[in-house]
C-alpha positions as CSV (number, residue, x, y, z in Angstrom):
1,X,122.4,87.3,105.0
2,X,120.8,87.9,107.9
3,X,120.3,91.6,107.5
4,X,117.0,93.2,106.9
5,X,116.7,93.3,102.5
6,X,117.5,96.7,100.9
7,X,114.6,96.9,98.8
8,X,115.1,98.5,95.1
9,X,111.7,100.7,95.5
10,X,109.6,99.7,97.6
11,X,106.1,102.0,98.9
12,X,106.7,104.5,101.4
13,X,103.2,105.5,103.3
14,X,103.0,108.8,104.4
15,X,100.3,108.4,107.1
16,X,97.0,109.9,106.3
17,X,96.4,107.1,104.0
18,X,94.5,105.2,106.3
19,X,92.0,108.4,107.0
20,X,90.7,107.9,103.8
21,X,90.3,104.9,103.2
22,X,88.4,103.9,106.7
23,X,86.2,106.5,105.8
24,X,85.8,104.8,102.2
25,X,85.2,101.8,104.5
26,X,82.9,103.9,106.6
27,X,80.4,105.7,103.9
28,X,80.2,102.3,102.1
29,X,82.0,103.7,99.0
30,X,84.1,100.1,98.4
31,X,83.0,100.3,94.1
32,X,85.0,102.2,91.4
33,X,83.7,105.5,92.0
34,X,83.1,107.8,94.8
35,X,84.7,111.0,96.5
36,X,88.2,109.5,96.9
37,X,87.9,108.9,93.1
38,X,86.9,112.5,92.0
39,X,89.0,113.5,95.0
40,X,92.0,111.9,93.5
41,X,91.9,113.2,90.0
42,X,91.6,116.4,91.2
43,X,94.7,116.4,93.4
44,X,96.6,114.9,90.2
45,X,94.9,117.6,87.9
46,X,95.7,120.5,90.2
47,X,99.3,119.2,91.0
48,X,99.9,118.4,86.6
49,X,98.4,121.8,85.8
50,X,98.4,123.1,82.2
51,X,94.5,123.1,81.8
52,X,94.6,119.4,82.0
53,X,91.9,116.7,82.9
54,X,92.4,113.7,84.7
55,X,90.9,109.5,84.4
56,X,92.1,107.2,87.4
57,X,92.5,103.9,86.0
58,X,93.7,100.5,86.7
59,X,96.7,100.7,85.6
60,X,99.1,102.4,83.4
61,X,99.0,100.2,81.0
62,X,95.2,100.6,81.1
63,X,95.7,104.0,80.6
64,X,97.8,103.3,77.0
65,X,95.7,100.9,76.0
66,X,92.7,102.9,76.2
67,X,94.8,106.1,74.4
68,X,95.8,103.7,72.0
69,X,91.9,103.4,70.8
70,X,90.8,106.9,71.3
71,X,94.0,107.4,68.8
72,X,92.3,105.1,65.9
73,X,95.0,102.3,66.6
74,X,93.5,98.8,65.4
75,X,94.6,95.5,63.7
76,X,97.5,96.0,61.2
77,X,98.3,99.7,62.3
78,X,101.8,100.4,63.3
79,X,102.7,102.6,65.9
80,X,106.3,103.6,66.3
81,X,107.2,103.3,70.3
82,X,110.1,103.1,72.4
83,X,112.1,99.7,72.5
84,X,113.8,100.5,76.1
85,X,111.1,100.6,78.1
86,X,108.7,98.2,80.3
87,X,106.3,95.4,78.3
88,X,103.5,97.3,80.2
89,X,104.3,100.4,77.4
90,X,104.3,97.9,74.4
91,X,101.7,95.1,74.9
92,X,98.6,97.7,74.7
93,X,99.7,97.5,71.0
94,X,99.3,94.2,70.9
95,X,95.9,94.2,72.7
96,X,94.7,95.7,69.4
97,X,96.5,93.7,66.3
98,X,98.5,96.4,66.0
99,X,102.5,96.3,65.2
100,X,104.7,97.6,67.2
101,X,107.8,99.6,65.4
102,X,110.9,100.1,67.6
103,X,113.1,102.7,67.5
104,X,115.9,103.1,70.1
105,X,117.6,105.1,72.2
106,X,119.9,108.1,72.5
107,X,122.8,108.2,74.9
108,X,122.0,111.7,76.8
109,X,118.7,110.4,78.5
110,X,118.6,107.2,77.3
111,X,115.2,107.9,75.8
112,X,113.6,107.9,72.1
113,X,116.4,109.1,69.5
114,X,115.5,111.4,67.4
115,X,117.5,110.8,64.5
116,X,115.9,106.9,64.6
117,X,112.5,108.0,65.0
118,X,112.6,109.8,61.9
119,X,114.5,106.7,60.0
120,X,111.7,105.0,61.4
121,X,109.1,106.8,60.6
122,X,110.5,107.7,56.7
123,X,111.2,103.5,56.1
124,X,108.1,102.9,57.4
125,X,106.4,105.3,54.8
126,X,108.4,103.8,52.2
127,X,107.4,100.3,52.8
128,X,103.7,101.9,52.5
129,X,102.6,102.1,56.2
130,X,102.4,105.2,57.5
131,X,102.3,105.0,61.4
132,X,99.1,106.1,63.5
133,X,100.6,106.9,66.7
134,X,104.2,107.5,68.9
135,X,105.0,106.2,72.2
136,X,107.5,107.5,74.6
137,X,109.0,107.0,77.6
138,X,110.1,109.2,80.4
139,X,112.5,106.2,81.9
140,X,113.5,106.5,85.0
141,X,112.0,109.6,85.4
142,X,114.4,111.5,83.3
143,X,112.2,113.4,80.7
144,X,112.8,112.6,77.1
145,X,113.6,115.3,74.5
146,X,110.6,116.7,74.0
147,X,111.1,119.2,71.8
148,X,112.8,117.5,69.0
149,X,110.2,114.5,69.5
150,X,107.3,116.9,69.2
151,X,108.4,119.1,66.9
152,X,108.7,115.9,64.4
153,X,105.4,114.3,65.7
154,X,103.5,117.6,65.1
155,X,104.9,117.5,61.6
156,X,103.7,114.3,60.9
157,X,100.5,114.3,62.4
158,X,101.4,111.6,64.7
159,X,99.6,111.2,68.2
160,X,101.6,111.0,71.0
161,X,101.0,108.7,73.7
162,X,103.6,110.3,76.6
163,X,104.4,107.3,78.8
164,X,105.0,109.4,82.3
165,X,104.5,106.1,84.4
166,X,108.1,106.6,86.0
167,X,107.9,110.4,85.6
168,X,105.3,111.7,88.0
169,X,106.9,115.4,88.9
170,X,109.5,115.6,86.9
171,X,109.3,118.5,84.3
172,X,111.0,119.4,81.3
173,X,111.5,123.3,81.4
174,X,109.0,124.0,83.9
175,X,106.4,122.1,83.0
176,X,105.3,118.7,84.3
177,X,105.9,115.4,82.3
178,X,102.6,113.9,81.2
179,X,101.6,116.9,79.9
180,X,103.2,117.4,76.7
181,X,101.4,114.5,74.7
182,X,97.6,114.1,73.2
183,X,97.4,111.5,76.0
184,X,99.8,111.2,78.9
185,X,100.1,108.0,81.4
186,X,101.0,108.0,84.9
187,X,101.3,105.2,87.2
188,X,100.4,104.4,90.6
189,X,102.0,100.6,91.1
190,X,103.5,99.4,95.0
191,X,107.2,100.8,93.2
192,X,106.2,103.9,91.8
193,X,106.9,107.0,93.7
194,X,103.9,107.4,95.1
195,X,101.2,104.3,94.8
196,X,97.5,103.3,95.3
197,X,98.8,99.9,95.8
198,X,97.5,99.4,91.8
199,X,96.4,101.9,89.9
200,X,97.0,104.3,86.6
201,X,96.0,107.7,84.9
202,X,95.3,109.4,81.7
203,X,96.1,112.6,81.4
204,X,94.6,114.7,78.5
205,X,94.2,118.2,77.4
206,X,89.9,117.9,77.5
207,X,87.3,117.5,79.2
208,X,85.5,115.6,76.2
209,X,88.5,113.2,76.2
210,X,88.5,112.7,79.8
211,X,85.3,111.8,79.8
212,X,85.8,109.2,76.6
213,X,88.2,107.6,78.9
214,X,85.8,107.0,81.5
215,X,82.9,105.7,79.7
216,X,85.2,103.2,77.9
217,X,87.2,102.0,81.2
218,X,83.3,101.7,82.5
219,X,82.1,99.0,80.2
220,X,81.5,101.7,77.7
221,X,77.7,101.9,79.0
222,X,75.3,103.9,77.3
223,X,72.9,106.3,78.3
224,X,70.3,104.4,78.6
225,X,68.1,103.0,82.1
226,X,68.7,99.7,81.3
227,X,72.5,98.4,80.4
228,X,72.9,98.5,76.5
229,X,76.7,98.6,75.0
230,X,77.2,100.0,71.3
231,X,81.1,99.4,71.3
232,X,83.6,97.7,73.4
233,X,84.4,98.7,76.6
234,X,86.5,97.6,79.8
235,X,86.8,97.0,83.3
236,X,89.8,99.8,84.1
237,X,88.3,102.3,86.4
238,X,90.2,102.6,89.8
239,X,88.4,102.0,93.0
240,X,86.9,104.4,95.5
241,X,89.4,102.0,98.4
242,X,92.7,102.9,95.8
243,X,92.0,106.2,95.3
244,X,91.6,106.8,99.3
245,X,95.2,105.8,99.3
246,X,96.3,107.8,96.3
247,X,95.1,110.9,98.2
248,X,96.8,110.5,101.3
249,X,100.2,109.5,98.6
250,X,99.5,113.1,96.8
251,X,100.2,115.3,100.5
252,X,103.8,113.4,100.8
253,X,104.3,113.4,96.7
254,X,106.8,116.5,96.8
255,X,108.5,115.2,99.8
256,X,109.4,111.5,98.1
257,X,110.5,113.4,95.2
258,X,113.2,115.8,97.1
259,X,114.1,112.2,98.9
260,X,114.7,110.4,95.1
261,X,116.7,113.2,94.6
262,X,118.8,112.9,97.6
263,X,119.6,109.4,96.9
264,X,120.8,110.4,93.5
265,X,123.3,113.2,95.0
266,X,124.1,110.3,97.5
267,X,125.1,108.3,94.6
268,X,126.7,111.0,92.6
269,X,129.2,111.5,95.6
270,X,130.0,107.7,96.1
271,X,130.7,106.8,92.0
272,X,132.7,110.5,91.3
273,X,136.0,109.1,91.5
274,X,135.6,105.5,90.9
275,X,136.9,104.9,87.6
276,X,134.0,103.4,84.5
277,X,131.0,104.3,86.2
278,X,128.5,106.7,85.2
279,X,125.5,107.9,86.8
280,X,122.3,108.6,84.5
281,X,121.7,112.6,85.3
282,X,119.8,115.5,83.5
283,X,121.9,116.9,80.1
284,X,121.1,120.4,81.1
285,X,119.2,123.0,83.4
286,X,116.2,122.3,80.7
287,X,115.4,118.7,82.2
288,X,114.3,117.9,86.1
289,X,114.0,114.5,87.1
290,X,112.2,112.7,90.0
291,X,115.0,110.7,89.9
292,X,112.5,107.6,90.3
293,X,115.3,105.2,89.9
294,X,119.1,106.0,90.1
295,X,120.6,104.2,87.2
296,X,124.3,103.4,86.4
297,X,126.9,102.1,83.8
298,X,129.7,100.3,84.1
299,X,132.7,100.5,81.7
300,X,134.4,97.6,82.3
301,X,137.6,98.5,80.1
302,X,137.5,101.5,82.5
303,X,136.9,99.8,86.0
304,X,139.7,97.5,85.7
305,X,137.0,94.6,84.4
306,X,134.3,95.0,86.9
307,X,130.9,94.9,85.3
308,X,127.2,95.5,86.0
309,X,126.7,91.8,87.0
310,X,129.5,91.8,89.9
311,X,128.1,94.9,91.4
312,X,124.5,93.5,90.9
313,X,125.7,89.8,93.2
314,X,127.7,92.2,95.5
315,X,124.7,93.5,96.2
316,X,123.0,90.0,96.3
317,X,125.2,89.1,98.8
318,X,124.4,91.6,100.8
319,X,120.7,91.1,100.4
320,X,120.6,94.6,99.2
321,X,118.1,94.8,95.6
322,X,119.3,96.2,92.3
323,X,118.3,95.7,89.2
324,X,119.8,95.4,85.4
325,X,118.4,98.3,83.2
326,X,115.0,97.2,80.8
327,X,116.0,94.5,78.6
328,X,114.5,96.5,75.0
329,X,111.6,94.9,73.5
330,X,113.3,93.9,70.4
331,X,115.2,91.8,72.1
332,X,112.4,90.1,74.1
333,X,111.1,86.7,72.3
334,X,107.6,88.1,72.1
335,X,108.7,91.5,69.9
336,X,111.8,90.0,67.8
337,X,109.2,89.6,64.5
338,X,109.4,93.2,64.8
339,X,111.0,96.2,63.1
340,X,113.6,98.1,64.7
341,X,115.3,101.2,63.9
342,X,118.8,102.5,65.5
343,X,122.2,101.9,66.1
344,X,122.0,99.3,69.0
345,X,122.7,102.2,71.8
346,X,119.6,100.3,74.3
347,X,121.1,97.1,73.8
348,X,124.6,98.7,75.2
349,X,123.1,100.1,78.3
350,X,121.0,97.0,79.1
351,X,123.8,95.1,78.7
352,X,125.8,97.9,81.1
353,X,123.7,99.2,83.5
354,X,122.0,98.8,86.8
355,X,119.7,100.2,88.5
356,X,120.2,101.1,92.5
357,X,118.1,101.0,95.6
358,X,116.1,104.6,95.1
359,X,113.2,104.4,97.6
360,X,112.4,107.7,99.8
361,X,112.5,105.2,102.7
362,X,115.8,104.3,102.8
363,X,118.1,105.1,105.8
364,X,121.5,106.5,106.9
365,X,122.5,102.7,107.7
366,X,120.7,101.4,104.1
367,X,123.2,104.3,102.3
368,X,125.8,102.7,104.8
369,X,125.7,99.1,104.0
370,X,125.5,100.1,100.0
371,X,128.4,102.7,100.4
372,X,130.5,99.4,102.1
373,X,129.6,96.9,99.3
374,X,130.9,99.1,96.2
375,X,134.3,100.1,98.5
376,X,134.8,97.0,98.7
377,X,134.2,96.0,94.6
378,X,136.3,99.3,93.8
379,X,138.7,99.4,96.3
């Protein structure tokens, strides 16, 4: 193993990040605020479009949690959410006493069902709680179906929390993810596609709301001369040092993207005649992913009895990173109190799928050595 590691996704600099943050460095602007800040929220409103408004944060899950209140969410509520997913969707619920209600997956995109959501959200009713809020999940970067999800959100007056952490320019006809829901998430961690090293975003449809988010990811300080607090704020405002990195991300943004996506095609060619493997891609002409993370599954009834987890230690082997899909939250010790609502299609993909080395960094001889470790398993 004395190759260099083949990282899963690792952060891929463009080279004007340092230009701003030296000159952070050099005006003295080290504190959570300043002109990379404003700077930054503008580069992600102008590049979301759709009127929208734009709070760097943290964290994504900074950016839920703080939806999450603005939505009314407190101790006993229930808010319906996505059980494939990462804890960093889920645990804002918990932040607030709330209870999480799961509701699984559909095979196309491998995001919120439908059809469960509304069992869901009906048996809940039944049982006397009516839910406050909906969170979903762009995984991977392939958008969920937002139409059908909407649509039935709209009717019941539910807020929806649109989890784009993985989803950052991918669209769903035309229109970016992160866009669609009352409050929309993006994040900026050292996997994403682009990354401030740290870091998160609300997205919302106003100005008002923007600036809601601020004031509570500020300590939730009044306007006053001296510092006086009439509810409970927090400490998730970005820094001026993050940001200067985020800007410099946001010139190369398109470029990773088109990169993702080259890495999917690369992967779409390698898998097309190899018998019991499928490669997670959009359903239809409607649906544009980033293609953040290529995913797979593996039959092994199909592939002659090879599974996820031989491909995932050929890999090893090779000191080449992959990953097995989420585990669902339903599954996870913390969550298993919970309800959950489906037919078990997100525990069948976790337990068959994998998740490939994706990064817009990786070379001809990366592709290479990964090519020569499935020819190999699938000869």
């Amino acid at each position: 193993m004395s190759q260099d590691k083949i990282w899963l996704s690792s952060p891929h600099m463009g080279g004007t990040e340092r230009d701003f943050v030296k000159e952070a460095f050099d005006t003295n602007w080290v504190a959570p605020l300043g002109p990379n800040v404003n700077g930054f929220e503008e580069d992600l409103k102008n590049y979301q479009g759709e009127n929208v408004h734009v709070a760097a944060l943290s964290s994504g899950t900074a950016a839920i949690h703080l939806a999450l209140i603005q939505a009314g969410v407190g101790p006993g509520d229930e808010v319906l959410c996505q059980s494939f997913t990462f804890c960093g969707t889920t645990n804002p619920i918990l932040y607030l006493g709330a209870i999480p209600v799961m509701v699984d997956s559909e095979p196309e995109t491998w995001n919120i069902c439908p059809e469960s959501l509304k069992q869901a959200y009906e048996d809940r009713v039944k049982k006397g709680k009516t839910p406050k809020a909906l969170l979903s999940v762009h995984l991977y970067g392939m958008p969920y179906k937002i139409d059908e999800i909407h649509a039935f959100a709209k009717a019941k007056q539910l807020t929806v929390i649109e989890d784009s952490a993985e989803a950052l320019g991918s669209t769903y006809k035309g229109r970016k993810c992160g866009t669609f829901g009352d409050y929309g998430i993006l994040s900026f961690n050292g996997n994403k596609i682009i990354t401030t090293s740290g870091g998160g975003a609300m997205v919302v449809p106003s100005k008002d709301r923007k600036e809601k988010t601020v004031f509570l990811a500020t300590q939730a300080r009044d306007n006053a001369p001296h510092y006086q607090h009439s509810e409970v704020g927090y400490n998730y405002r970005m820094s001026n040092i993050s940001a200067g990195i985020g800007r410099g991300q946001m010139q190369v943004l398109d470029k990773h993207i088109s990169l993702r996506r080259e890495m999917h095609q690369f992967y779409s060619k390698l898998f097309n005649q190899i018998p019991g493997v499928t490669l997670l891609s959009e359903p239809n002409s409607d649906f544009y992913s980033n293609h953040w993370l290529s995913a797979i599954l593996i039959d092994p009834i199909k592939s002659g009895g090879i599974t996820r987890e031989d491909l995932r230690l050929g890999f090893e082997e090779e000191n080449i990173e992959s990953r097995p899909l989420w585990k669902p939250m339903h599954l996870q010790p913390l969550y298993q109190e919970y309800p959950f609502y489906g037919t078990g299609v997100c525990e069948r993909l976790f337990e068959n799928g994998l998740c490939l080395p994706s990064g817009s960094n990786l070379t001809d001889s990366d592709r290479s050595r990964i090519e020569e470790v499935v020819r190999k398993l699938f000869k």
